[in-house]
N, C-alpha and C positions, 0 to 999 in steps of 0.2 A: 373532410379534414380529419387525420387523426388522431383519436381519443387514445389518451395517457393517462394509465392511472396504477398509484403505486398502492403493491401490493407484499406480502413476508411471502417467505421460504417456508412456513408452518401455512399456508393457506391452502396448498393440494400438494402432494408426495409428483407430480406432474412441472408444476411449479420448480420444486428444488431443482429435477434434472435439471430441467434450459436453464435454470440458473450455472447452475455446473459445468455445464454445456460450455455458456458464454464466459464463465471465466475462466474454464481450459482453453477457450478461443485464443482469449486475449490478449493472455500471458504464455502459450504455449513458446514463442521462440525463446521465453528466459526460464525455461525450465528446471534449470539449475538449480533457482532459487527453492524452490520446493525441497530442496536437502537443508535447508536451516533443519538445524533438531530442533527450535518450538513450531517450524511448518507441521516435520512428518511426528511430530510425537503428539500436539496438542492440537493444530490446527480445524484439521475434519471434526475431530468430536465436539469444540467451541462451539463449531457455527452450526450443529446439531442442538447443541445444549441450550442454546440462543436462537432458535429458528423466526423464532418472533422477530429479531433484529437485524435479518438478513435480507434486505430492501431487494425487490424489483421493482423497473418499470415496464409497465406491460402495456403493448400496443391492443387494445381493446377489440378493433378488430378484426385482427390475425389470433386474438388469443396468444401470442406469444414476449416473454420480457425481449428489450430492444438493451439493459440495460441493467445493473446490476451493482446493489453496493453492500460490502460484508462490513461488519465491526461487534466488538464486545464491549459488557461493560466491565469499568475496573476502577480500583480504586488507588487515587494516583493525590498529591499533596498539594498540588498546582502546577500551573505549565513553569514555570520560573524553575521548580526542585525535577525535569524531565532529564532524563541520561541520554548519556553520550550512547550509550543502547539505544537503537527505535521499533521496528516494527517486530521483531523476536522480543523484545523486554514484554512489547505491547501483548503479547500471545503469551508468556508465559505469566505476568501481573493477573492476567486475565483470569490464569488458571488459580493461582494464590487466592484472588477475591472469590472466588466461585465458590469455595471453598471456608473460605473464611464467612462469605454472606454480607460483605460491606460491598457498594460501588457509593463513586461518587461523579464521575466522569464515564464519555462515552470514546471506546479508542475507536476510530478507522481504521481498519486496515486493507482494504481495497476499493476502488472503484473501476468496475470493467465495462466495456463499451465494444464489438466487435468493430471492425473494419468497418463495415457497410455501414452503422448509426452513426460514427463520426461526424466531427465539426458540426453539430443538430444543436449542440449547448445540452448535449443529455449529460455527459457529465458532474456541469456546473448545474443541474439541477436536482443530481444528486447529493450532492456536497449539500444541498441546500434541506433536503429532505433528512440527511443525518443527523441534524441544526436543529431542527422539526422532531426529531427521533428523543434527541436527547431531553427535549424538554416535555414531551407526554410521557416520558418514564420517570421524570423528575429527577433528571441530574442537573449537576453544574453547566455541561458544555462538553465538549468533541476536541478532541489531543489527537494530532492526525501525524503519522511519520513520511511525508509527503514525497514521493521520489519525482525528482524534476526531471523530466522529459527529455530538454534538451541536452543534460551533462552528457549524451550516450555520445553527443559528436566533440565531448571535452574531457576526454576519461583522465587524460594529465594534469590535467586543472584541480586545486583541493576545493573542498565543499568552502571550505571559509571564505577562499576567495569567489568561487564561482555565485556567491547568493549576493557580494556585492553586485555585481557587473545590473546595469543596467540600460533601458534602449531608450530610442528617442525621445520618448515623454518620462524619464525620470521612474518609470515601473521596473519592478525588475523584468530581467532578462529571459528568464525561463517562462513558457507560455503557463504550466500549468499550476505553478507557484502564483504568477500574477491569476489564475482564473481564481483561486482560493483566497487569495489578498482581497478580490473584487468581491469575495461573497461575504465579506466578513469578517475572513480570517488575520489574524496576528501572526506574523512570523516572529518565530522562540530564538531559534537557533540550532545550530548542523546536531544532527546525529550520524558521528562517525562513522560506528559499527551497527548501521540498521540491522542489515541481513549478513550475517556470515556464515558462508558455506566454506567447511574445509574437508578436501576429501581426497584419496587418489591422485598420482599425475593421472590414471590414465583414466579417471573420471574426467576431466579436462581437455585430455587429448582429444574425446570421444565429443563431448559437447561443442569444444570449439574447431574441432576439425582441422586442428595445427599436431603438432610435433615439437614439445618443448626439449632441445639438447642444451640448455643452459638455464642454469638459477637465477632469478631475477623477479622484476616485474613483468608480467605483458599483459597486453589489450588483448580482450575478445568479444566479438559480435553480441551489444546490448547492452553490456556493462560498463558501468557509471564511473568504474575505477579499476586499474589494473590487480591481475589476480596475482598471488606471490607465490612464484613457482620453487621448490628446491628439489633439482632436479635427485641432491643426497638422498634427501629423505623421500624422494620418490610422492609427494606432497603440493599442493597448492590450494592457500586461502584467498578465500576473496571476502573482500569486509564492503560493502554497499553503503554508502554515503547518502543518507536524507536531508530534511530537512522540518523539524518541530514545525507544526502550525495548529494554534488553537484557539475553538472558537467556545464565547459564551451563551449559553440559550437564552439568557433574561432577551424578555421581545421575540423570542422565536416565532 
């Protein structure tokens, strides 16, 4: 049977790659997202400056993480006063607190999982280990900008409406919304503009392997919501739609 055991990014310079590794895997087809400026201005140096808080799970014995979950800490007023910003606010707060030397909460900002670990419940037992996280460092609890899985096949649909929709036992609709609800978590409310990337059309044309001749909205491959093309200003934003979920550690 195999042995699982979670380990930091600060435990061997060996460790950090595969960790890297697996969350270039993960997230390699939304690559895009990597152009938020709190990604490429603050991001890599955070989760240096916090390696302590950069979870693996490690298959014991292969010696290798099977799984992988980043977050900083910060200092934030409660999940009730959280913005319509989510996971760029969460990166840049990050950096303000670091700086200032207060945290009071722990953010998430990723959980990656490759291909091949899937459906194992390593996810959901990461969530669970951040929960764990936050309370041997003595914060409050975990503010997570949760991106829901399934909107990618409802990119027209707004986040307000899509976090009602529910399925047949009254849970919500999105799988990995309900995996967070089940561990614990409290859903806040939408973060409009999680991630926004604004750049180039032909940043765009190049990622999503279309030809924009008209200003407008469009879909492209993985994105939660349509990118907003002008084709004048030679330009197109995409603003990524989350969703607040925040848990408390008391009982972690």
């Amino acid at each position: 049977m195999t042995k699982l055991v979670v380990r930091s990014r600060a435990d061997s310079p060996e460790l950090k790659k595969a960790a890297c590794s697996i969350e270039q895997a993960a997230w390699n087809d939304l690559g895009y997202l990597n152009y938020t400026r709190a990604h490429y201005e603050l991001y890599g140096t955070l989760l240096d400056e916090y390696a302590d808080y950069q979870l693996c799970l490690v298959d014991e014995e292969r010696g290798y993480p099977v799984a992988a979950a980043n977050c900083v800490p910060v200092a934030c007023k409660g999940p009730d006063e959280l913005p319509p910003e989510g996971w760029d606010w969460l990166v840049e707060q990050a950096e303000v607190s670091r700086r200032k030397g207060s945290v009071n909460m722990l953010g998430a900002l990723a959980i990656s999982v490759p291909a091949i670990y899937r459906s194992k419940g390593y996810a959901r037992l990461m969530i669970r280990e951040l929960v764990k996280l936050a309370a041997r460092k003595g914060l409050d609890g975990v503010i997570a900008p949760v991106r829901p899985s399934a909107k990618v096949r409802h990119p027209w649909v707004s986040i307000d409406d899509y976090i009602t929709w529910t399925d047949g036992y009254g849970r919500p609709y999105d799988p990995w919304l309900r995996s967070h609800l089940s561990s614990g978590g409290k859903l806040v409310k939408p973060c409009e503009r999680s991630m926004v990337v604004d750049e180039h059309l032909c940043f765009w044309e190049n990622w999503s392997r279309q030809r924009f001749d008209h200003s407008g909205p469009h879909q492209i491959d993985g994105a939660l919501a349509p990118v907003a093309i002008d084709v004048e200003r030679q330009s197109g934003r995409y603003e990524e739609p989350n969703v607040w979920v925040a848990y408390s550690s008391a009982g972690a």
